[in-house]
Structure formats: C-alpha cells, structure tokens
Backbone as JSON, one array per atom type, in Angstrom:
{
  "sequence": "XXXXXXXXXXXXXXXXXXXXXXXXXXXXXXXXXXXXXXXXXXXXXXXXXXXXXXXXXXXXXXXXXXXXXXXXXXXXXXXXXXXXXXXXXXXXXXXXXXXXXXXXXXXXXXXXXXXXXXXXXXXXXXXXXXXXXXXXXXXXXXXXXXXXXXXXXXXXXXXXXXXXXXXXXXXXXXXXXXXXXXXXXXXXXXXXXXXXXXXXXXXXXXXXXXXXXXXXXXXXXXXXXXXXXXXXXXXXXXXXXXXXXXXXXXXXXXXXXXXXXXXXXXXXXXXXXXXXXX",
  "N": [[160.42, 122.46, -86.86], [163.75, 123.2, -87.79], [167.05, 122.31, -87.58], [168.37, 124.45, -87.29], [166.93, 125.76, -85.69], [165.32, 129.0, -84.25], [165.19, 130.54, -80.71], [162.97, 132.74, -81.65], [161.5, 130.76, -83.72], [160.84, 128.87, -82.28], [158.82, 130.29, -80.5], [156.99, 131.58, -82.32], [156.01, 129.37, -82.79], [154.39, 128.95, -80.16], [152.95, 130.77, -79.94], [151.1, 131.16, -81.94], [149.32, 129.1, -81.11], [148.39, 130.21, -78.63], [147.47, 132.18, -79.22], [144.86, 130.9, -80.35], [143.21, 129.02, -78.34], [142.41, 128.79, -75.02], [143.24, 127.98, -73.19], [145.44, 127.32, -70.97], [148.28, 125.21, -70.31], [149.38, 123.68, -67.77], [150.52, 121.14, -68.02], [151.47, 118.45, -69.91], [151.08, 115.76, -71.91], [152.47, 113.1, -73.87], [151.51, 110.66, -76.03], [152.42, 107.77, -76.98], [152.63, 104.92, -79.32], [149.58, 103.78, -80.41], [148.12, 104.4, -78.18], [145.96, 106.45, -78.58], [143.67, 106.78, -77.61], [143.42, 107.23, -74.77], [143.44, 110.09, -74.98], [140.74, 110.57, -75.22], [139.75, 110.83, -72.95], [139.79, 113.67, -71.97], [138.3, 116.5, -71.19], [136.33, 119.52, -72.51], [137.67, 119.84, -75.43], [139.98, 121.07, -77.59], [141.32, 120.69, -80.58], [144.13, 120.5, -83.08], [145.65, 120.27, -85.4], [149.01, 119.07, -86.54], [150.04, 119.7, -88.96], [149.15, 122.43, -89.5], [150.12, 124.17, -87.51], [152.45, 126.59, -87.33], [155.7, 125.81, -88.47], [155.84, 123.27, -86.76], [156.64, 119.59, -86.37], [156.0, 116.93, -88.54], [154.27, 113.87, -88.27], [154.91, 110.63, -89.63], [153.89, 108.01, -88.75], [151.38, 105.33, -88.6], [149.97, 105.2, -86.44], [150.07, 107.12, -84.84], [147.93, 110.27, -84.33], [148.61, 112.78, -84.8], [148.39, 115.22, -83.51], [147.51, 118.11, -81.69], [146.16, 118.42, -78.7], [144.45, 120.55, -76.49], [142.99, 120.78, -73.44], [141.03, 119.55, -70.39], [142.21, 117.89, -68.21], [142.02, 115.09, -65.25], [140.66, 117.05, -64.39], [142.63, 119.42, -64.67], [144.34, 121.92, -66.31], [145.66, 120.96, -69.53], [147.94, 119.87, -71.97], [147.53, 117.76, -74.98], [149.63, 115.24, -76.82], [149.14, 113.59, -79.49], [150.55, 111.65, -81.16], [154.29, 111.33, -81.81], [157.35, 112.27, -82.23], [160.24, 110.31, -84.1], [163.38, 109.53, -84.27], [163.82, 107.37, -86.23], [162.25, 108.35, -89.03], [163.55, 110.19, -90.09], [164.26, 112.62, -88.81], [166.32, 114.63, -87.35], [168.36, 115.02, -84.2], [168.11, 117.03, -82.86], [165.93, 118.61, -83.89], [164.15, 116.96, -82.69], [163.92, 118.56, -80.38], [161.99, 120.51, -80.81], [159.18, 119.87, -80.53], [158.95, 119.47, -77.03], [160.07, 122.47, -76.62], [158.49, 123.91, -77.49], [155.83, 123.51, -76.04], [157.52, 123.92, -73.5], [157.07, 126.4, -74.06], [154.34, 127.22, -73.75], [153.71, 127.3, -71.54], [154.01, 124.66, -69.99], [154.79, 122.96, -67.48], [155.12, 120.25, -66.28], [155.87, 117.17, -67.81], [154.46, 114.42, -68.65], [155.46, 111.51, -70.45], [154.66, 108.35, -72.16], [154.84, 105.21, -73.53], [155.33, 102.77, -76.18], [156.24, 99.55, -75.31], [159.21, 97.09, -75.42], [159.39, 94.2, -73.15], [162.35, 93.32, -71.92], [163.35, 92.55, -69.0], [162.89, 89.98, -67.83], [161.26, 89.31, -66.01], [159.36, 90.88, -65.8], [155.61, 90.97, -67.22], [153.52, 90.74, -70.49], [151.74, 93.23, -70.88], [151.86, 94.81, -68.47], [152.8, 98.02, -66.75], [155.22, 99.96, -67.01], [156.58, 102.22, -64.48], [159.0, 104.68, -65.54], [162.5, 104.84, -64.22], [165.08, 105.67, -65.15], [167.07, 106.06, -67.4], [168.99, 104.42, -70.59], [171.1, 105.49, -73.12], [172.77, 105.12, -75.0], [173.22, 105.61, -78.1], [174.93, 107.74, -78.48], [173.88, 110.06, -78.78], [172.02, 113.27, -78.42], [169.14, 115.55, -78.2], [169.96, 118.29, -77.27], [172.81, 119.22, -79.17], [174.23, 121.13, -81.01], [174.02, 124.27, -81.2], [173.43, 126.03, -78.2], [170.57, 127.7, -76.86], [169.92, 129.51, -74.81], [167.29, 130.67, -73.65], [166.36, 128.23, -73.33], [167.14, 126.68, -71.28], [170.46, 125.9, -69.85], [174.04, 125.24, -71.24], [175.37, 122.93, -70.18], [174.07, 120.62, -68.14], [172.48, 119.38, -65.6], [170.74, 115.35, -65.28], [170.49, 113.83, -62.93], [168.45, 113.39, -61.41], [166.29, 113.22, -63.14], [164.3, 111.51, -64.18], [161.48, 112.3, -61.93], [161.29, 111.53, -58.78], [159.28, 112.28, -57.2], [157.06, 112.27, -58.27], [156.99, 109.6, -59.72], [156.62, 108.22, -57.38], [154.03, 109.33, -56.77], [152.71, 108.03, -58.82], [152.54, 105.27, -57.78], [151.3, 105.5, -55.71], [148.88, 106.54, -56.73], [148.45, 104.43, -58.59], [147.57, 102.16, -56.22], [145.21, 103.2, -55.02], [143.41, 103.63, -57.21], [143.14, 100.85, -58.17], [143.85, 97.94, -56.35], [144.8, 95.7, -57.23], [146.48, 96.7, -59.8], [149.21, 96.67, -59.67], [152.24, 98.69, -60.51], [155.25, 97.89, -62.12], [158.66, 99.26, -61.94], [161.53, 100.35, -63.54], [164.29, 100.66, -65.82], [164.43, 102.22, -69.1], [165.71, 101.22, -72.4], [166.95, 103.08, -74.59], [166.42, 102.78, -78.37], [167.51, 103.28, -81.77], [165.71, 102.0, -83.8], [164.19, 101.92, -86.82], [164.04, 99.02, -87.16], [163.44, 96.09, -84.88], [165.02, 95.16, -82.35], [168.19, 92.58, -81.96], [168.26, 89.58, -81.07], [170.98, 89.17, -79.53], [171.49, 91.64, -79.05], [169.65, 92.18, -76.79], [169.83, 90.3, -75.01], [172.7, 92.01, -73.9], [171.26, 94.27, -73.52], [169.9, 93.48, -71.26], [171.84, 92.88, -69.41], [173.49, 95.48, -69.63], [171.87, 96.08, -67.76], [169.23, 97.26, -68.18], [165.66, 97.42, -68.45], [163.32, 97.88, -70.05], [163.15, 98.43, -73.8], [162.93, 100.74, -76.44], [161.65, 103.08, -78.64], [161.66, 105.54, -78.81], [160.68, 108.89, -76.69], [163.09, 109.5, -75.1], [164.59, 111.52, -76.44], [162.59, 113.42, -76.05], [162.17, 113.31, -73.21], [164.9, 114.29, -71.97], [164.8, 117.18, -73.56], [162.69, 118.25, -71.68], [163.96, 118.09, -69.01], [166.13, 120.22, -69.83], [164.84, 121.98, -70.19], [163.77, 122.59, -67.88], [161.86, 121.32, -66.82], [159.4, 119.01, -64.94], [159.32, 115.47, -64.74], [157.72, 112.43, -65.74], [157.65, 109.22, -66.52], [156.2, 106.33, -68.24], [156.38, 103.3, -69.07], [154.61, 100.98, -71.85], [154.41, 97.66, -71.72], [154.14, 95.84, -74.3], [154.85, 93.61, -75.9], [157.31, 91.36, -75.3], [160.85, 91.37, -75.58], [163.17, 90.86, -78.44], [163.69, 87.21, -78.82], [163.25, 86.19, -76.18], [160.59, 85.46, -76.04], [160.02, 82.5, -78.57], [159.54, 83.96, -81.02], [157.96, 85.7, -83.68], [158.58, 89.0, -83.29], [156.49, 91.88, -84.02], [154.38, 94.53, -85.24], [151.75, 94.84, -85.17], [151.38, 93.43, -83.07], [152.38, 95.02, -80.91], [150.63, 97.07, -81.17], [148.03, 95.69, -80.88], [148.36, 94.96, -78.47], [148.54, 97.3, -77.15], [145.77, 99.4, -77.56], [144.02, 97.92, -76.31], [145.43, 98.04, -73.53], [145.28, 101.05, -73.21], [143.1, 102.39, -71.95], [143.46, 101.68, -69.43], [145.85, 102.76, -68.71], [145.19, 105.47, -69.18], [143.38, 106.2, -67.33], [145.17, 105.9, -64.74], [146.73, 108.0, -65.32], [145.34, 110.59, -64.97], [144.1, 109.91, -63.69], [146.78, 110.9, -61.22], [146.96, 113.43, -62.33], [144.73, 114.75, -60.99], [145.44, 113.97, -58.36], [147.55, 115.4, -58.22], [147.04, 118.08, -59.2]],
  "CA": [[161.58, 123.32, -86.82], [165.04, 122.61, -88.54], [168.35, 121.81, -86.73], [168.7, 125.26, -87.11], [165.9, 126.98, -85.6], [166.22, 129.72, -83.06], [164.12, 131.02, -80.08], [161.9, 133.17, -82.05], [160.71, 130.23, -84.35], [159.67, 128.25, -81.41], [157.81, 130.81, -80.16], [155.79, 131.95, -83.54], [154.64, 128.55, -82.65], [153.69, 128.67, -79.22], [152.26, 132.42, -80.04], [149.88, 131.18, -82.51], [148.55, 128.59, -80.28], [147.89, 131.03, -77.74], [146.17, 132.85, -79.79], [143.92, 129.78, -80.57], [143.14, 128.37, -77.37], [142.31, 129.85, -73.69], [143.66, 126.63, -71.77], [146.9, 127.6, -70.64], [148.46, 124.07, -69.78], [150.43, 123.16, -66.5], [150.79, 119.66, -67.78], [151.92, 118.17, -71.07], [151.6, 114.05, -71.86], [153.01, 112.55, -75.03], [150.92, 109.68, -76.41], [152.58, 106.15, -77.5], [151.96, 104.08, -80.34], [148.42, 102.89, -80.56], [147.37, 104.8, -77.24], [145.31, 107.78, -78.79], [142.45, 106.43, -76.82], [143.86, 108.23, -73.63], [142.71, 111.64, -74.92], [139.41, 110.55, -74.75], [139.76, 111.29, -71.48], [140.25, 115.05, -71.69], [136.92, 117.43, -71.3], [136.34, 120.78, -73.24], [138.57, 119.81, -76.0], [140.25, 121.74, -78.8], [142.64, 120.31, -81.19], [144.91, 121.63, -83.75], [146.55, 119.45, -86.63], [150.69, 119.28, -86.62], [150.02, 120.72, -90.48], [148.72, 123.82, -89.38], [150.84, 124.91, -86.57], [153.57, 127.11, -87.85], [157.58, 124.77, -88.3], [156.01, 122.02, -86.29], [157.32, 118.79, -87.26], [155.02, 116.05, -89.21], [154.31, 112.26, -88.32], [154.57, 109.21, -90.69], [153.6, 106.96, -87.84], [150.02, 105.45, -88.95], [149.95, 104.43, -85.21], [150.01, 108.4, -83.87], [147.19, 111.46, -85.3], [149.03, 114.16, -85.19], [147.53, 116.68, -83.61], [147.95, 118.58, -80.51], [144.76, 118.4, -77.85], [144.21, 120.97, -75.79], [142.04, 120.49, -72.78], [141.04, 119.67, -69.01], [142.6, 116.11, -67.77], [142.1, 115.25, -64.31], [140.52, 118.62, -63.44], [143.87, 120.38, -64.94], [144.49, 122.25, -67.63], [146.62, 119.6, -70.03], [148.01, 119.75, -73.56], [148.36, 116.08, -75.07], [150.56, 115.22, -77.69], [148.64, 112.68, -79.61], [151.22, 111.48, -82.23], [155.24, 111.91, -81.61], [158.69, 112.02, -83.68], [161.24, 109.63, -84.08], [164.72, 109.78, -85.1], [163.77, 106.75, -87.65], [161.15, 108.9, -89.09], [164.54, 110.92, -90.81], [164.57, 113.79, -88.07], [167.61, 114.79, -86.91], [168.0, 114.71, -82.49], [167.87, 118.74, -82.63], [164.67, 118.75, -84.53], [163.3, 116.27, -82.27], [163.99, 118.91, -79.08], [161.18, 121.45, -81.07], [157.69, 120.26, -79.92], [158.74, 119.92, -75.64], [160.01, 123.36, -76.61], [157.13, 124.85, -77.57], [155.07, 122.9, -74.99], [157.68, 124.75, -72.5], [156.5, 128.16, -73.71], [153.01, 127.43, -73.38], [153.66, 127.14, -69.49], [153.93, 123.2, -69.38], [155.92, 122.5, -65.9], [154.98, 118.72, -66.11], [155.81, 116.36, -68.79], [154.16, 113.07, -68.64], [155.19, 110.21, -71.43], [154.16, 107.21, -72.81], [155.33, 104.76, -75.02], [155.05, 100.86, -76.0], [157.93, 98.87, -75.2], [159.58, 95.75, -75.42], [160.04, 93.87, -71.86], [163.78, 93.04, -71.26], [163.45, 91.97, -67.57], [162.02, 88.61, -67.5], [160.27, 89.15, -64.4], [158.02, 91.3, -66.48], [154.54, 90.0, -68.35], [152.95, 91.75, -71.42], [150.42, 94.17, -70.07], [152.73, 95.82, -67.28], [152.78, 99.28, -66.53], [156.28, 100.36, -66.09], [157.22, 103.54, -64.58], [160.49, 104.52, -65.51], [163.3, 105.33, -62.77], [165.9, 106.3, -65.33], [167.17, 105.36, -69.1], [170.08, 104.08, -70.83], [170.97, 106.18, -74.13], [174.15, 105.09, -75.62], [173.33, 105.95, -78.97], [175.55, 108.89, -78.48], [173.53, 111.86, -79.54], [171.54, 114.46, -77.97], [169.06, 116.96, -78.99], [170.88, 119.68, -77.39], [173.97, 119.29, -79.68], [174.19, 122.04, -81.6], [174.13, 125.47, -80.32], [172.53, 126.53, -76.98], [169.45, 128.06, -76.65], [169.85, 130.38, -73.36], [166.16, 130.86, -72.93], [165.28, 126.79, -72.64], [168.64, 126.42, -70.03], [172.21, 126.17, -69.72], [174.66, 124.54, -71.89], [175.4, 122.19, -69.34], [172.71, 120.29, -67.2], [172.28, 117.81, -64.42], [169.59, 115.26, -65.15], [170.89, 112.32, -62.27], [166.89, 112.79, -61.33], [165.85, 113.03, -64.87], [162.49, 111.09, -63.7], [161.12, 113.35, -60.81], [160.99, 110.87, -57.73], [157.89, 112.58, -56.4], [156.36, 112.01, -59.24], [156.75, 108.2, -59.34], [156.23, 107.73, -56.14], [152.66, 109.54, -56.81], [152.03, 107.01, -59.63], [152.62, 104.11, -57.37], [150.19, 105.42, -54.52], [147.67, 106.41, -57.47], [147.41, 102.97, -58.85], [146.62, 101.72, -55.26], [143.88, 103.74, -54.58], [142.11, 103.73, -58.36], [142.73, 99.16, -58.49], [144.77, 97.23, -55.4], [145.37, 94.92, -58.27], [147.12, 97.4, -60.41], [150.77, 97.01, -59.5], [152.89, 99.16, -61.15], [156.7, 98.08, -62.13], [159.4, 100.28, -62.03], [162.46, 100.38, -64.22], [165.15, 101.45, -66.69], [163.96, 102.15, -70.65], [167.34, 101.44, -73.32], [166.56, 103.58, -75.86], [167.57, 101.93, -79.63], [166.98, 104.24, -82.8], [164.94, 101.6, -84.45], [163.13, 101.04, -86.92], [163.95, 97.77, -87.15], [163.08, 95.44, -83.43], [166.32, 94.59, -82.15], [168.4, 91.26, -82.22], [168.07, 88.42, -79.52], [171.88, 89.44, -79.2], [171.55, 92.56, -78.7], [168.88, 92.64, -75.9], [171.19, 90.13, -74.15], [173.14, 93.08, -73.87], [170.53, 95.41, -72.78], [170.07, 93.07, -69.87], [173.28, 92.7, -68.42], [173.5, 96.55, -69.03], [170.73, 96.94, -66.56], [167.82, 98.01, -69.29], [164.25, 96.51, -67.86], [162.69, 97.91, -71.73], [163.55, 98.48, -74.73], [161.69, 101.17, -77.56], [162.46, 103.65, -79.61], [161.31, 107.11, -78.73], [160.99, 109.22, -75.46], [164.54, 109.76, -74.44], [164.76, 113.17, -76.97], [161.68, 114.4, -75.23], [162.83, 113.68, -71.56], [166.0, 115.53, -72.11], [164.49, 118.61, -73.67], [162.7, 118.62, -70.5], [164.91, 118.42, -68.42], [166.76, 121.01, -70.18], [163.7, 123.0, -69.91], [163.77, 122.35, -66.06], [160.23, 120.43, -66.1], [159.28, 117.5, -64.06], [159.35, 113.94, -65.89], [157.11, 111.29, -65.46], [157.31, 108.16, -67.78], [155.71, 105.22, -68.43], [156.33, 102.27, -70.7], [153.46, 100.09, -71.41], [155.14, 96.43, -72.19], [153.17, 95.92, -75.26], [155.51, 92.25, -76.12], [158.57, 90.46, -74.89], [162.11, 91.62, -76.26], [163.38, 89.81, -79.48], [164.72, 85.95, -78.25], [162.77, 86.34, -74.73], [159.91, 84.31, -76.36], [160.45, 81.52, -79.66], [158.47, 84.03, -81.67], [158.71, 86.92, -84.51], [157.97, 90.65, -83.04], [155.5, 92.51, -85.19], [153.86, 95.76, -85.02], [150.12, 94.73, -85.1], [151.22, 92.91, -81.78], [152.31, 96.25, -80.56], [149.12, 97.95, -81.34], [146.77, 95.24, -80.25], [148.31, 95.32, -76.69], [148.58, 99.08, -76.07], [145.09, 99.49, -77.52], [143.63, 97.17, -74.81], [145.45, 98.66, -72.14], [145.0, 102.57, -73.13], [141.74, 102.96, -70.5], [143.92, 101.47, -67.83], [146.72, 103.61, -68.54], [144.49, 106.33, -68.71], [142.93, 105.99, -65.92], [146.02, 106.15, -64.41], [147.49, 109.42, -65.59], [143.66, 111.13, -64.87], [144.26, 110.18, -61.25], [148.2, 111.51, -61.18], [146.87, 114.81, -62.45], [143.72, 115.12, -60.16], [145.67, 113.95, -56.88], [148.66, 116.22, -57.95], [145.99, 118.77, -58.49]],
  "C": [[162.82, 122.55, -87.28], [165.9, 123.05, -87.41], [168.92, 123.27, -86.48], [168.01, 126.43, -86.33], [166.38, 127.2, -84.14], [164.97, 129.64, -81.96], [162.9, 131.67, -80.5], [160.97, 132.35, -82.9], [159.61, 129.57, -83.2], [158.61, 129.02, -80.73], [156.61, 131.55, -80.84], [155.05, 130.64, -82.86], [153.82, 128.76, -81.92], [152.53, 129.94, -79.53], [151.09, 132.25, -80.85], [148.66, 130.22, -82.16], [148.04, 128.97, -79.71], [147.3, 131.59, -77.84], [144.72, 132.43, -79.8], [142.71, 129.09, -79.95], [143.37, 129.19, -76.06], [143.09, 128.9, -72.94], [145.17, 127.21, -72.09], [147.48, 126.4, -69.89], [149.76, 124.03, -68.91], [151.29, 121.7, -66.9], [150.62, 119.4, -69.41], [151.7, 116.25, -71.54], [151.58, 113.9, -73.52], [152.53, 110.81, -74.99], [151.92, 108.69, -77.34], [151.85, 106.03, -78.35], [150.68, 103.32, -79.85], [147.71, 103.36, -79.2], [146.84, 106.62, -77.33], [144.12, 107.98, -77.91], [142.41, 107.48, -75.44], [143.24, 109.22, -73.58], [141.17, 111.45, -75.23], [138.47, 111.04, -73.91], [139.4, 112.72, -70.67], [138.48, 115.57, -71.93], [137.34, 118.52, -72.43], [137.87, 120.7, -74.2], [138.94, 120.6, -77.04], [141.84, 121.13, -79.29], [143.72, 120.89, -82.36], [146.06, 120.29, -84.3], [147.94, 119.97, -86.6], [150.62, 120.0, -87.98], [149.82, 121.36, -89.94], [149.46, 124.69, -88.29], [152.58, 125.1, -87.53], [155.17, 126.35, -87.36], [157.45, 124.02, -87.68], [156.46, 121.04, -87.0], [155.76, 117.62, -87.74], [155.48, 114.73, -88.71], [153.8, 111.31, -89.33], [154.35, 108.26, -89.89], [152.4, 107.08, -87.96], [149.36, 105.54, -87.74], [149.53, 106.07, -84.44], [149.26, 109.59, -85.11], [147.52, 112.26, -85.53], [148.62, 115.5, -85.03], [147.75, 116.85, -81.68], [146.48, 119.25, -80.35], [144.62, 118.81, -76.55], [142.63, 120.76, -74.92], [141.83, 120.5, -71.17], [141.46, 117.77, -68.61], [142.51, 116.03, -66.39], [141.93, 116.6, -63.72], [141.34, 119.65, -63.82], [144.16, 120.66, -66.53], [146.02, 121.68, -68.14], [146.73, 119.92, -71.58], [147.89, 118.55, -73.87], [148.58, 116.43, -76.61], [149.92, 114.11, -78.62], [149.37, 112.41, -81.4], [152.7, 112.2, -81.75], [156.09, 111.9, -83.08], [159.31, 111.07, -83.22], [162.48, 109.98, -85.02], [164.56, 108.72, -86.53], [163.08, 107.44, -88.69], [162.17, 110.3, -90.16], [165.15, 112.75, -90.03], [165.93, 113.58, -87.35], [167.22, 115.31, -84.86], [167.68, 116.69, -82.21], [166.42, 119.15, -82.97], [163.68, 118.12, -83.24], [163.05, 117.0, -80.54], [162.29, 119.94, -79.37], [159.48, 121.25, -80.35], [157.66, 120.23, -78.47], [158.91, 121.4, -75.74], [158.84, 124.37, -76.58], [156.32, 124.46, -76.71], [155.66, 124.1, -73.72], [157.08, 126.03, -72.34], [155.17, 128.53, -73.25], [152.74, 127.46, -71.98], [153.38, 125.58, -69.4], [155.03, 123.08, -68.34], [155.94, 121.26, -65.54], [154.99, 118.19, -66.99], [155.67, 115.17, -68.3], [154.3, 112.4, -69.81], [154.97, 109.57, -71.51], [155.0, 106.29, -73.62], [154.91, 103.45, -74.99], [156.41, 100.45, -76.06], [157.94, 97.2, -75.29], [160.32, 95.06, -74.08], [161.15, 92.87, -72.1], [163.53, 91.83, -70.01], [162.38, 91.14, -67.87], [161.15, 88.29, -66.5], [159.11, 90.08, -65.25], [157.09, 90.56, -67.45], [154.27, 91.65, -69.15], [151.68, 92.37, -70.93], [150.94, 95.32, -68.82], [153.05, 96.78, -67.48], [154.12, 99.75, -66.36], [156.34, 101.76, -66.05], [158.52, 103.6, -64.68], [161.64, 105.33, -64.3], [164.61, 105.96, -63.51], [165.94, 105.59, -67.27], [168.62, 105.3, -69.58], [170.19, 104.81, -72.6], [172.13, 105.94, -74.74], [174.26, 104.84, -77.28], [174.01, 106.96, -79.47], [174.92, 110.11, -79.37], [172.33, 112.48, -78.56], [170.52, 115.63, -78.09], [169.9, 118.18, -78.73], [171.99, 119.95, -77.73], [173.48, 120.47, -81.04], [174.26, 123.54, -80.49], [173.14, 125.81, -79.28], [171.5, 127.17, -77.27], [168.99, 128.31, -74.79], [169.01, 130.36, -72.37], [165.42, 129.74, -72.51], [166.61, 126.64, -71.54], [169.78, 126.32, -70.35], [172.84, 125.0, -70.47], [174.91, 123.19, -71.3], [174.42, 121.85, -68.51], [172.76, 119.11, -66.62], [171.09, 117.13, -65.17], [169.72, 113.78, -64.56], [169.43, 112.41, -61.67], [165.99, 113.56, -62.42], [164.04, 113.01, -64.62], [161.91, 110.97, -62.25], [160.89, 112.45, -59.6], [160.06, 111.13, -56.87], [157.05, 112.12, -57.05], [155.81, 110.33, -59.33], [156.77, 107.7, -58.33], [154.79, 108.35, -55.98], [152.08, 108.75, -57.79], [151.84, 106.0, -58.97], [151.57, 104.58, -56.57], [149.05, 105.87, -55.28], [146.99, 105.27, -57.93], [147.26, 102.57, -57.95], [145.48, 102.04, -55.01], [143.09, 103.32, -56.01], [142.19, 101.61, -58.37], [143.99, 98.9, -57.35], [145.29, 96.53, -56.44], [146.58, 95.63, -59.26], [147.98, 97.69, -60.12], [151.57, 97.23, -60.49], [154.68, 98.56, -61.41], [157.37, 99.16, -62.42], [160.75, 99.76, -62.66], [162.97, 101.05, -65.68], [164.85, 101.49, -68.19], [165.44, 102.36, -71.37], [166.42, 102.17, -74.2], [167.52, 103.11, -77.26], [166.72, 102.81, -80.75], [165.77, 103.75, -83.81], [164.95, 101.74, -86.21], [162.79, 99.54, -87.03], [163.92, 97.46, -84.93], [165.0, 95.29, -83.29], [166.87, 92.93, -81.89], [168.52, 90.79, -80.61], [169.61, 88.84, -78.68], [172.35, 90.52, -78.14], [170.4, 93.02, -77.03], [169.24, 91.93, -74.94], [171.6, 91.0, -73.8], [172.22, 94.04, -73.03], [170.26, 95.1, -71.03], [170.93, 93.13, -69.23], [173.65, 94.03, -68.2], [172.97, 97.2, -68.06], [168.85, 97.84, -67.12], [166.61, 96.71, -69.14], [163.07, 96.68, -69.03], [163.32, 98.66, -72.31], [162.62, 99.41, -75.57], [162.51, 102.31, -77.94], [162.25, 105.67, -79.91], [161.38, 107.5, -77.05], [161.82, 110.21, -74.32], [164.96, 111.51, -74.99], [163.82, 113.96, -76.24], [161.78, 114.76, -73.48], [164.11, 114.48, -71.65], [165.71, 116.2, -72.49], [164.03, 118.8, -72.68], [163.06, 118.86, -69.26], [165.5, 119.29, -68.52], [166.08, 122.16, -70.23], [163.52, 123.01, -68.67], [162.03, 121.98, -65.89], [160.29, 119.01, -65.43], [158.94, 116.78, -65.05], [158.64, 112.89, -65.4], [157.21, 110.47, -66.39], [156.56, 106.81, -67.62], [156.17, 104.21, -70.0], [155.52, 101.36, -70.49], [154.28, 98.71, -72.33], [154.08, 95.76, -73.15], [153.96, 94.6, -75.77], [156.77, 91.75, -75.27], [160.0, 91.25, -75.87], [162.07, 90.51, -77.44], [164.35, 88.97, -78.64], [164.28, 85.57, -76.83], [161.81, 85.15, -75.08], [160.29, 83.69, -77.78], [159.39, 82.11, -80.69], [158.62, 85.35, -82.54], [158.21, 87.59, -83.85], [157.36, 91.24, -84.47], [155.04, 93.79, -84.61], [152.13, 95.96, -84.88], [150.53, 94.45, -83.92], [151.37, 94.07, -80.69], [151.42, 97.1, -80.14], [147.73, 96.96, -80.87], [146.81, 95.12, -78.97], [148.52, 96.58, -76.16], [146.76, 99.39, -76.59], [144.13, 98.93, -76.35], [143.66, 98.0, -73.81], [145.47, 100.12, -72.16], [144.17, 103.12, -72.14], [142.26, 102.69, -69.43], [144.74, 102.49, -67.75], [146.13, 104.99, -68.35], [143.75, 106.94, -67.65], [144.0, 106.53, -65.03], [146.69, 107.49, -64.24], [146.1, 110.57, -65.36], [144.16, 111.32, -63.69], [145.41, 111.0, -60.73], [147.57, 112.65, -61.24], [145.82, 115.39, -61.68], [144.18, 114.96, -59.06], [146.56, 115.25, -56.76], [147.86, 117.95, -58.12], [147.37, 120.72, -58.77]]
}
C-alpha cells in the first residue's frame, strides 16, 4: 500500500485472504532476519507469497521469504510474518503501517515480534533473549503521520505500555518452565534507520540514553499496533555486540549465523507463550 492508501485498500487485502484461508488468527508474530526457521513450528500450514496478495508491500531482504503463513502455533490459530519492511528498503513510515493493518482486520489481537539486534548493555552476551520493556525512537517519524484512519484508532494515542506487561511477564515464567537455564533479559530496543551498523560514537550515545539494543526494524510495527489497540510482545535476539563494544568489524553473515542457531530456542519459546496464553 502507498502513503496514500485508504481503509478500503487494506481491506481488499485482508478480504482476499479470507477468502483463501479458514484460520482466522488471534495472534500475529513478525519474523527477524535469518529466523524463518520459527515457522517450522506452525501445523496445518498455508502460505501465500507478498507478490500475490493484493498492494502488499515487497521484501529485498535475502535474509526474510516473503510470504505470509497461516496456521496453528502453540495450539492457536497464528498468522506469521515470515519476511518484514524496512524504512532502508526505500518505504516510506506510512507504508510501513500497511501489513499490522491488514493483520488487524484479519482479527489479530496479539502481535508478537522478533528481530536481531545489536547488544548495547554490556552486561549482555551474544545469544540473549531480550524481551523488550519499551523503545527509544528519536528518528522523528511515525507511521501514523499522514492522515488518520478512524477505523485502525484515534488520531491521538497512549502507548506508555506499548509492550503489554502481562505479556512479558508470561515470557519470563514460560522460559522457566520450558529450560531453568533459559534466562530471559529484559530491556529497551533504540531503533536507528540503518542500513549501515552504527558508529562506536554513536552507540556511546545509545547507552547513556538508556538503549540495552540497537536494530533497525520493529518500532513501525509496534506502533501500528498499538494504534490498532493490540497487545505487544517483543523480543530481540542479540545476534553481535554494538559497533566499538568488541575490537572487531560488524557484518551481516555474523547476524545470520547467530539468529539461525538460536531460531529453535526462540521458537520454542513463543510456542509455549501461545499455548500457556491459550
């Protein structure tokens, strides 16, 4: 959908999904770089290519498939998102509100994300689970800039619990029960437009602002939901170190060889969330 699209586009989409597909999904999760593995997870699957769904948007990320995977996750009927957008990616922040939208119409009331990040907080190692407790966005923009849209909520919107505090407090007592070992961190994701990593300077900065990771997507999709009045769960999987944290270049294979790894844990994870929450 374009910066301009109204209510009725987003809902040709959802309408021809519906058509498509019997699973009527409660629950929504948006797949990270290099963690397609996840939807593995899902039973009685049916998928459906971002080409073929009417004004969706397209991914140039080799890292995400592109296709939207309807199914059963944890017992519950689940869309997943397997491939997102980014603002580097040449989409504009309005564009990037279009696929939670259409997720909302399908009856999603739970958005769960993902992403790979870059750990900030020095108390974190590479492999750590973080749930997020809130996010720092001072890129100044918005998807919902531009004109309202009545039928996803109100021009104006609270979102001081953004990331649903029931919610992450059911991730933390899920990873106890599925591994004792499996302690979860909790903290704040900066969001930075990317595509380039950011400078040793700059993530200085992120620290002292209070930002525990760093990455580059996410933040457009938690605020449409929000703005859609759904519950937020996030996760960032610390897939390296910030730039200047360790004496060493950031890369994008390194990215993808530590979220691949940990995809079955994380999975695992979000399986159990949706079978306890039930």
């Amino acid at each position: 959908m374009s910066r301009s699209s109204t209510f009725e586009d987003y809902k040709q989409a959802a309408d021809w999904l519906a058509e498509r597909t019997k699973i009527r999904p409660r629950y929504a999760v948006i797949l990270g770089s290099s963690l397609g593995a996840i939807a593995d997870r899902m039973t009685d699957q049916q998928s459906f290519s971002y080409k073929d769904i009417p004004g969706f948007l397209l991914t140039t990320n080799p890292s995400h498939a592109g296709e939207l995977i309807f199914g059963k996750l944890g017992g519950q009927p689940t869309v997943i998102m397997s491939g997102r957008f980014h603002y580097y990616e040449g989409y504009s922040y309005p564009e990037l509100a279009s696929p939670v939208r259409v997720l909302s119409l399908l009856g999603v009331q739970t958005l769960i994300v993902t992403n790979a990040a870059g750990g900030v907080n020095l108390d974190f190692r590479v492999g750590d689970i973080m749930v997020i407790s809130d996010h720092i966005n001072l890129a100044g923009v918005s998807p919902m800039s531009g004109p309202n849209i009545d039928q996803f909520g109100p021009r104006f919107f609270d979102i001081s619990w953004l990331y649903t505090p029931a919610l992450r407090k059911l991730a933390h007592q899920t990873a106890a029960t599925l591994d004792p070992r499996l302690e979860l961190v909790e903290g704040v994701y900066y969001f930075c437009t990317g595509p380039h990593f950011e400078t040793p300077a700059e993530i200085r900065a992120i620290r002292t602002l209070g930002g525990d990771a760093v990455g580059m997507s996410t933040v457009s999709e938690t605020l449409t939901a929000g703005h859609c009045g759904m519950e937020v769960l996030g996760f960032s999987l610390i897939t390296n170190m910030a730039a200047g944290v360790l004496d060493q270049a950031l890369s994008d294979e390194e990215v993808g060889v530590v979220a691949r790894a940990s995809a079955d844990r994380l999975g695992a994870l979000i399986e159990g969330i949706l079978a306890r929450k039930g």
